[in-house]
C-alpha positions in Angstrom: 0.0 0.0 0.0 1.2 3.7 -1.0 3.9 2.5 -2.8 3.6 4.7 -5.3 3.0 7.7 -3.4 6.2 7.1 -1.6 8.3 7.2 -4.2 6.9 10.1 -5.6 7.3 11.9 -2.2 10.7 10.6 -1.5 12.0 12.0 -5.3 10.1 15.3 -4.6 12.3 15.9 -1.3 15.7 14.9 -2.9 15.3 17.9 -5.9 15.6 19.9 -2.3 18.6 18.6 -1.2 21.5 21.4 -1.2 19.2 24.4 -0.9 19.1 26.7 1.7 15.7 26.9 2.6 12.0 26.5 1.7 11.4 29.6 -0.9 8.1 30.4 -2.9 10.0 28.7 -6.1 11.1 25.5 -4.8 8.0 24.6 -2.9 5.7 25.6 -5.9 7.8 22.9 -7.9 7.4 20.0 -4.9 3.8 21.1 -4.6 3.5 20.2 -8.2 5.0 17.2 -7.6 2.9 16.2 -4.8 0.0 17.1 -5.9 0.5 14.3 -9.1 1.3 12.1 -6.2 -1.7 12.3 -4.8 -4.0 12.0 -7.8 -2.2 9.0 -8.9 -2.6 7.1 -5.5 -6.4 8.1 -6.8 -6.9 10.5 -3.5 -10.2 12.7 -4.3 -10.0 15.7 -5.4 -10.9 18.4 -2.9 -9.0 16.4 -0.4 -5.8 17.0 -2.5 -6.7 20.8 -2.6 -7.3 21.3 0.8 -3.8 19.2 1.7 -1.6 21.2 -1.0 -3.1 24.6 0.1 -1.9 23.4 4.0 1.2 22.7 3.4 1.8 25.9 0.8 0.7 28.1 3.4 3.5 26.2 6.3 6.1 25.7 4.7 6.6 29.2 2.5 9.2 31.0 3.8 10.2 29.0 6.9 13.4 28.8 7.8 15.2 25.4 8.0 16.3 24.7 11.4 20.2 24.0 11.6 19.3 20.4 12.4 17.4 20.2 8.7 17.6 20.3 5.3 14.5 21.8 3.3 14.1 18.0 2.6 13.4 17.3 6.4 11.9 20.4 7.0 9.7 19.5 4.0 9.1 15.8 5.2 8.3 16.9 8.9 5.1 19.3 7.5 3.8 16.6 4.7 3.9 14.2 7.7 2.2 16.3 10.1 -0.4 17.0 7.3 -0.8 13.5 6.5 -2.2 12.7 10.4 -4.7 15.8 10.4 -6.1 14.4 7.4 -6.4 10.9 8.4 -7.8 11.8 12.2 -4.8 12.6 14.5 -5.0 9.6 16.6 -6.7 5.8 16.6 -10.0 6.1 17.7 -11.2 2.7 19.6 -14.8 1.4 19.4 -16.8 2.9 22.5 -17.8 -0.5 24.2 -18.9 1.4 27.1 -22.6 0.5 27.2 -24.7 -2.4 29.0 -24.0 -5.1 28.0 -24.2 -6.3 24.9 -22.6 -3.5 23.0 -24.2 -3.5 19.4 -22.1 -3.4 16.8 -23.5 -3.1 13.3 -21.5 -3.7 10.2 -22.7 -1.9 6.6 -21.4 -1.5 3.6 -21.6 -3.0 -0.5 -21.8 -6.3 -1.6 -18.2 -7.5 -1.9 -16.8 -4.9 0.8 -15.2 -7.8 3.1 -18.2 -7.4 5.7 -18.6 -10.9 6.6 -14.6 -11.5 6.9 -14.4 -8.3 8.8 -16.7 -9.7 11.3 -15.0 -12.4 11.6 -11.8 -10.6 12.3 -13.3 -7.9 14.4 -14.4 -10.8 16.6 -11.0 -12.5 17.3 -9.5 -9.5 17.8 -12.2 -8.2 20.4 -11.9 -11.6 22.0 -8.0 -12.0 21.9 -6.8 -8.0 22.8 -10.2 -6.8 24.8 -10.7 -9.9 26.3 -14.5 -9.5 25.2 -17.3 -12.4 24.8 -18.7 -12.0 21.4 -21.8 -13.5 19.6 -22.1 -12.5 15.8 -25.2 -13.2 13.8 -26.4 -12.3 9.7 -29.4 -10.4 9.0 -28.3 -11.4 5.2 -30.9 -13.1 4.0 -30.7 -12.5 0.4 -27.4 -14.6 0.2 -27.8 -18.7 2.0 -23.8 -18.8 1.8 -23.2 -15.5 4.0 -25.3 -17.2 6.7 -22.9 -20.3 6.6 -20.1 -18.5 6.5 -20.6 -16.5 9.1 -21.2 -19.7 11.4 -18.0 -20.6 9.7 -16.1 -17.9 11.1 -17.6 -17.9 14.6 -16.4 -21.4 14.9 -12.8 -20.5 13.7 -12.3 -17.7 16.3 -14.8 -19.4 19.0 -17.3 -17.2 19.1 -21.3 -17.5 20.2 -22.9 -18.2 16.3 -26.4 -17.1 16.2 -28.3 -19.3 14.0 -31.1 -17.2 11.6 -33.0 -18.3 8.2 -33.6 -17.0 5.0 -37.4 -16.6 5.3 -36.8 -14.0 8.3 -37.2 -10.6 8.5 -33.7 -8.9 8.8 -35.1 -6.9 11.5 -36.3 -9.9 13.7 -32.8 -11.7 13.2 -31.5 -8.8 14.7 -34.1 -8.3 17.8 -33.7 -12.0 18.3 -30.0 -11.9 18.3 -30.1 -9.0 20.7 -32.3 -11.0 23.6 -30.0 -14.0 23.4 -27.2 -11.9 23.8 -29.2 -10.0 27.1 -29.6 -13.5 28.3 -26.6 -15.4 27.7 -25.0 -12.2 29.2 -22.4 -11.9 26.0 -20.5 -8.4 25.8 -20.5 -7.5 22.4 -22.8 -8.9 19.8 -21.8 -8.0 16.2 -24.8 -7.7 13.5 -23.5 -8.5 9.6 -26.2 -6.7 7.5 -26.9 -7.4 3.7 -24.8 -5.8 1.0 -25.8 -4.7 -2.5 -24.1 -4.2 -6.0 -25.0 -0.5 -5.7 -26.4 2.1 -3.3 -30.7 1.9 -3.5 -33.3 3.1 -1.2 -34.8 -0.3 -0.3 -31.2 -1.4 1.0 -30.8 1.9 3.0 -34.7 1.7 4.5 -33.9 -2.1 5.5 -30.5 -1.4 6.9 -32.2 1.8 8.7 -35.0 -0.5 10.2 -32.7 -2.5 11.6 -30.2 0.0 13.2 -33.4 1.4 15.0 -34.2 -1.9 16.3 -31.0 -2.6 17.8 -29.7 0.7 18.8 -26.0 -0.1 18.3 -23.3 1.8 20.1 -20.8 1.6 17.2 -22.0 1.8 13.4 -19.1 0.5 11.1 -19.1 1.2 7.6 -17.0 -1.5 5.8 -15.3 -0.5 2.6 -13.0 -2.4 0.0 -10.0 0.6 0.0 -9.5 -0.9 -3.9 -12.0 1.1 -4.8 -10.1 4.2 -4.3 -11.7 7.5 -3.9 -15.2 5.6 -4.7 -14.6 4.5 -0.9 -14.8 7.7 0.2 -18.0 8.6 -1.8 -20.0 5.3 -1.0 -19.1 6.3 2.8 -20.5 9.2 2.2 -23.4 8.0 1.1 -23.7 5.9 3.8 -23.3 8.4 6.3 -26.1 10.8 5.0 -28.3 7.4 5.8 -26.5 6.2 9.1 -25.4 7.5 12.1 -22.1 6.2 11.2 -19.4 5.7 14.2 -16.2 5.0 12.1 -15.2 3.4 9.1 -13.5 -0.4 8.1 -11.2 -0.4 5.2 -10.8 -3.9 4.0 -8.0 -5.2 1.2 -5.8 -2.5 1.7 -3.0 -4.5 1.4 -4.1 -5.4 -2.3 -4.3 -1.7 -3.2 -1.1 0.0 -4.2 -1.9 4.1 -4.5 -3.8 4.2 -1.1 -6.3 7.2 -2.3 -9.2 5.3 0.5 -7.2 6.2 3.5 -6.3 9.4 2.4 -9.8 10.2 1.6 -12.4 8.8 3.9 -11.5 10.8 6.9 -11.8 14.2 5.4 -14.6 13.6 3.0 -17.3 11.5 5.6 -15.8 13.5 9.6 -16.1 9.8 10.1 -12.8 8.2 11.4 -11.0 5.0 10.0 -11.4 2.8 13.2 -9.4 -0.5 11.9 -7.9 -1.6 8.4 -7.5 -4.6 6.8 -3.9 -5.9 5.5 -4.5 -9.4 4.5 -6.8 -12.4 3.8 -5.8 -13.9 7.3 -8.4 -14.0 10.0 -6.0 -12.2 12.5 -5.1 -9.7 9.9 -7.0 -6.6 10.8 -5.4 -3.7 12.5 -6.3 -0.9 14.3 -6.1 2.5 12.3 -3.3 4.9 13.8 -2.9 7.9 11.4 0.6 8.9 12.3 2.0 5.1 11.7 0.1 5.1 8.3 1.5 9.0 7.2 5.2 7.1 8.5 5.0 4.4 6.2 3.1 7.2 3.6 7.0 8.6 3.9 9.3 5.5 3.8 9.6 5.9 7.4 7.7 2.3 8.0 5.8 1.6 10.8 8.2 -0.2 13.7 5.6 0.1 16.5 3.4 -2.0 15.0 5.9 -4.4 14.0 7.5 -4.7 17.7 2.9 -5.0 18.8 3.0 -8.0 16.4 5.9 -9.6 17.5 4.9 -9.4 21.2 1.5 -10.9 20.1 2.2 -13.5 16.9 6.6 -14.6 18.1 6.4 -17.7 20.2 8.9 -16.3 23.2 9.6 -19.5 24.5 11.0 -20.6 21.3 12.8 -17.3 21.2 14.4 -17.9 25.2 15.2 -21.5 24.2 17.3 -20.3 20.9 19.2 -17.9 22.6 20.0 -19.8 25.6 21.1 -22.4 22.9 23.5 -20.1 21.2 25.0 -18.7 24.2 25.4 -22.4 25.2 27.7 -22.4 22.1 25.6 -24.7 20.4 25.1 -24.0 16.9 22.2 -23.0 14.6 20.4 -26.4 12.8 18.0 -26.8 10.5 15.1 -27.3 13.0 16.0 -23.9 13.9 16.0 -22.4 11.1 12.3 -23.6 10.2 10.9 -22.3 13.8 12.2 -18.6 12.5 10.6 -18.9 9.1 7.2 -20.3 11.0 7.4 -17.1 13.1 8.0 -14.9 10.3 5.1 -16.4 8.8 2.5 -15.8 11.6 4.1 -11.9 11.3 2.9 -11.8 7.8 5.6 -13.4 6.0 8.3 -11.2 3.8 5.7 -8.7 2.8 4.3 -7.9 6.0 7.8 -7.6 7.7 9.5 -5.7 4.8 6.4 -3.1 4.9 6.8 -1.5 7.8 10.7 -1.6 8.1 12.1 1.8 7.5 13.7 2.7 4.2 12.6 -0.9 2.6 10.0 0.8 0.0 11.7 -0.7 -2.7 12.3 -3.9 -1.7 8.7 -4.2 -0.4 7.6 -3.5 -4.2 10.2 -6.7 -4.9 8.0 -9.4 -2.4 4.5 -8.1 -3.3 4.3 -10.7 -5.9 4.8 -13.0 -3.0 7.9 -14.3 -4.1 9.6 -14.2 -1.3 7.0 -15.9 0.7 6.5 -18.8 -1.9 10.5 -19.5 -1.2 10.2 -19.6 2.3 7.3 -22.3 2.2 9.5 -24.2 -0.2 12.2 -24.1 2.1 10.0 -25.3 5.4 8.9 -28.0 3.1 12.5 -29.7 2.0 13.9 -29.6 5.7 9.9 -31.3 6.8 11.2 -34.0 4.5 14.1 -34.6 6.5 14.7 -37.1 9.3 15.0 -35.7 12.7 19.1 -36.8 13.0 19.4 -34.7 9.3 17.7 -31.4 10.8 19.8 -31.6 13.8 23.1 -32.9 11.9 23.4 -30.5 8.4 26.8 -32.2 7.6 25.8 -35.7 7.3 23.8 -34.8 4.1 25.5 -35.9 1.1 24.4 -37.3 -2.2 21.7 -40.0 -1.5 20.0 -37.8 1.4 19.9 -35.0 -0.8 18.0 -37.3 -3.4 15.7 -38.6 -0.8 15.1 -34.9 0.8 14.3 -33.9 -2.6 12.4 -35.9 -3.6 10.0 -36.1 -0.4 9.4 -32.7 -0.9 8.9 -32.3 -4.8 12.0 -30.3 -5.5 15.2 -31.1 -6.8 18.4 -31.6 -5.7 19.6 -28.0 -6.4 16.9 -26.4 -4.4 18.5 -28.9 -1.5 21.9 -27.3 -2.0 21.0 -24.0 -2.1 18.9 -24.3 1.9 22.0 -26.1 3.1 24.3 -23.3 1.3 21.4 -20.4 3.3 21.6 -22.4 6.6 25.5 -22.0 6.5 25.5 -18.5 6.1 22.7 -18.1 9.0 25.1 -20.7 11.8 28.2 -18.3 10.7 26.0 -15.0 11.5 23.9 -16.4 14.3 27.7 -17.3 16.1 28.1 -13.6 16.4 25.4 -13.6 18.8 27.2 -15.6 21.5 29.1 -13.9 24.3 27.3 -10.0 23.0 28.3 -10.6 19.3 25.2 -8.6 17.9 26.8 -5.5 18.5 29.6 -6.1 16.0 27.4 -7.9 13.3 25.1 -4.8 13.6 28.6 -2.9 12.9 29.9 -5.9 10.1 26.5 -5.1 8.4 27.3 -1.3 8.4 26.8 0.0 4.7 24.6 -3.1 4.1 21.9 -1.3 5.0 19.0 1.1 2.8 19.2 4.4 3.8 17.3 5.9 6.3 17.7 3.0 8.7 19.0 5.1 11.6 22.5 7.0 9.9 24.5 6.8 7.0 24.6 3.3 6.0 24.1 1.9 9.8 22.7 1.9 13.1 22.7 5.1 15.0 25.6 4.8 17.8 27.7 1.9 16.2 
């Protein structure tokens, strides 16, 4: 996501390096510049305006700081921008009321509102420690009923059962007295979509908000659809008393126009955002880590949220204690790291929100990188348990056997063992307070902007 408007931002700010100071001349030229940005990552229209005309009227004539080049300077008010538009600060769902807290979810046929239930009720369970019960008042489509019960039974939640020859607003009334009497926290209502905005889907989805009374009213919208999202929310919101907004399959949508755009054009905030099929991939919305990554800055704080959630830290202790032991680094090792950086969303979802890696996130979109790492859990599966322990006794007939156990060939063997060895040599360096001088080894190695020139800050 924003991939494009990164690198357009990040070659607008180096035409400033070497100059002086932010003039009238050099920020009508970047201006230009952004303002392309921003209508190629499809951001609507007045919502461009109003962000150009901002930052026009801050940076003009401000004098760069000793600590700054017009670059930073220039960086530091775009980014400061970028959170006013998108809402300043995460805004949580108010689950203040008696229990149950209503939750309604609305939004077009296709939006992701079904998933996004499903989502939003592992991660009310899992982080808020919430019971949840979820029920459809879709009665148009059989198969969003079942799949519904389908997700409730994947994240163990309450499912509550409802037919097609209901009335969407007695599912909902029903669903709401079970919850009252079961004594369940939250209960989460999945309305019907449609292909396009019509009254009849606005007077249904109305009748049913005034039977429930929800305390939050989420509008879920596919962020593909680009500045569209902004004016179906819209719509929306002239209907509903909408609390926030859901923007699902943003990870599929390079340009990022949605998230620039909801915010300003609905006043209603993005409350959570969707970065993956996964059923634990749904975040919430935090406007200053999204304008960071906007930048090339990534998004660390969310990475280091992820790791303390998703990173086994048992596994984690026992390796370290291992490699301070002296003890090398085997193959069964080197799987557990891969499986970890696959519950963190694999080489895509790490590289995103590392700072300075906006190029070589473009490289693993295609999921390349994540495709290898499978292959390579799958050859060392196909080993015994002496081989995974014991690299050096594989030699010819093992490798034929490995191979072939795992549908590869011989080569693709060679090349984990020739990986593995480079990992034990690097992962020795760790022993006895080693990382400091492979952090220092690596110096120059690194994309810019990860902490110095070419380095770690302080190395």
């Amino acid at each position: 996501m924003f991939e494009n408007l990164s690198d357009r931002l990040s070659h607008t700010i180096k035409k400033l390096k070497g100059q002086a100071r932010l003039t009238d001349d050099n920020i009508k030229d970047a201006m230009r510049e952004v303002r392309m940005a921003l209508l190629e990552a499809d951001v609507a229209l007045p919502v461009v305006r109003t962000f150009i005309d901002k930052v026009k009227e801050r940076a003009v004539g401000k004098e760069v700081l000793n600590s700054l080049s017009p670059g930073q300077a220039l960086i530091k008010i775009v980014n400061d921008e970028l959170i006013e538009i998108m809402g300043q600060a995460n805004e949580s769902l108010d689950l203040k009321a008696q229990p149950p807290a209503v939750v309604l979810l609305a939004g077009l046929q296709g939006a992701g509102k079904t998933t996004t239930a499903g989502k939003l009720a592992l991660l009310l369970k899992d982080r808020e420690k919430k019971s949840v019960a979820m029920v459809s008042c879709d009665v148009y489509r059989p198969a969003a009923i079942k799949q519904l019960e389908t997700l409730a039974e994947q994240v163990d939640a309450t499912f509550i059962s409802s037919e097609v020859g209901q009335s969407p607003v007695e599912i909902a009334t029903n669903a709401l007295d079970f919850a009252k009497k079961k004594h369940i926290e939250i209960l989460l209502v999945d309305t019907a979509g449609r292909l396009h905005i019509d009254s009849e889907m606005m007077d249904e989805i109305k009748a049913i908000h005034a039977s429930v009374n929800p305390v939050e009213t989420l509008f879920v919208v596919d962020a593909m659809t680009g500045q569209d999202a902004a004016n179906t929310a819209k719509a929306f919101g002239e209907a509903l008393p909408l609390t926030g907004v859901v923007l699902t399959k943003a990870d599929g949508d390079a340009r990022g126009g949605a998230a620039l755009s909801v915010r300003e054009i609905t006043g209603k905030p993005i409350k959570f955002i969707g970065m993956g099929e996964k059923i634990d991939q749904l975040e919430p919305f935090h406007p200053e880590r999204m304008a960071s990554r906007i930048l090339g800055m990534g998004d660390v704080v969310t990475l280091v949220e992820e790791a303390q959630r998703k990173v086994d830290h048992k596994d984690a202790q026992k390796l370290a204690r291992k490699l301070n032991k002296g003890r090398g680094f085997d193959l069964e090792d080197l799987r557990t790291q891969m499986q970890q950086m696959q519950k963190m969303g694999g080489m895509g979802g790490l590289v995103d929100k590392l700072p300075g890696m906006g190029k070589m996130s473009q490289a693993v979109q295609s999921g390349a990188g994540d495709k290898e790492v499978s292959r390579m859990i799958a050859i060392i599966n196909s080993m015994t348990v002496q081989e995974r322990r014991f690299p050096a006794v594989i030699k010819g007939s093992r490798k034929k056997r490995i191979a072939l156990g795992a549908g590869m060939q011989i080569q693709d063997v060679n090349r984990l063992l020739k990986q593995h060895k480079q990992m034990s040599k690097i992962m020795k360096k760790f022993k006895g307070g080693g990382l400091k001088k492979m952090m220092r080894g690596m110096k120059g190695q690194m994309p810019p902007g990860m902490g110095g020139p070419g380095g770690f800050p302080g190395m």
